[in-house]
N, C-alpha and C positions, 0 to 999 in steps of 0.2 A: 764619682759622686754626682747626685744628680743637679742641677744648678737651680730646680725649682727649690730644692729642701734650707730650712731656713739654718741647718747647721752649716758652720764655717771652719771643719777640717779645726785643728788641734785649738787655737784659740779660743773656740769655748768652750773648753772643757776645763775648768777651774779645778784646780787641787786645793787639798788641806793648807798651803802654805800660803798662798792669795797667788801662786802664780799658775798661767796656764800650761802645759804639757810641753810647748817649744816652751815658752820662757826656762819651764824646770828643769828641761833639757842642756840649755845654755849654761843655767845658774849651778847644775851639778861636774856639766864638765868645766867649770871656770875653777871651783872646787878641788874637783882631783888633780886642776894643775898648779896649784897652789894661788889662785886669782883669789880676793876675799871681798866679792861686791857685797855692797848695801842695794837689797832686792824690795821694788815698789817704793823706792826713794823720795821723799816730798823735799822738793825745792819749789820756793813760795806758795802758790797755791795748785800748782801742778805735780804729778806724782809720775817719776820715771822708771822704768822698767829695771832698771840698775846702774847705778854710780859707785864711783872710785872717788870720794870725797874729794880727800886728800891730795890725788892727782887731779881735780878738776876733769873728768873724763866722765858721760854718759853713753848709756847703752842704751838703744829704744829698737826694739825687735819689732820688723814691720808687720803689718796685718790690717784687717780690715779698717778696723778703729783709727789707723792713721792716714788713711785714704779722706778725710773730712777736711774741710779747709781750714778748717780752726786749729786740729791739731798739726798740719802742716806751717802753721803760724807760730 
């Protein structure tokens, strides 16, 4: 892909579901093996890629978006 073009490979390709193409990838095989995330999860005012409540466990699938220092924070 070229590095001029402002698309960034599967993360911006948004799906019907609010997740992008890896997230949905992650989110359907978490699915078929019986994982049962909460997908775009808001704890306080921040929203995570997927959590397991109950287990206290977050999942934040990397990409550009967390390349910023705030979301590194």
């Amino acid at each position: 892909m070229d590095d001029d073009n402002d698309f960034d490979h599967e993360w911006d390709i948004k799906l019907d579901n609010g997740l992008n193409v890896t997230e949905n990838k992650l989110f359907e095989s978490m699915k078929r093996i019986g994982l049962n995330s909460k997908a775009q999860y808001k704890i306080s005012q921040k929203t995570v890629d997927f959590a397991f409540p109950d287990e206290g466990v977050v999942i934040e699938i990397n990409g550009p978006y967390h390349d910023a220092e705030e979301q590194k924070l």
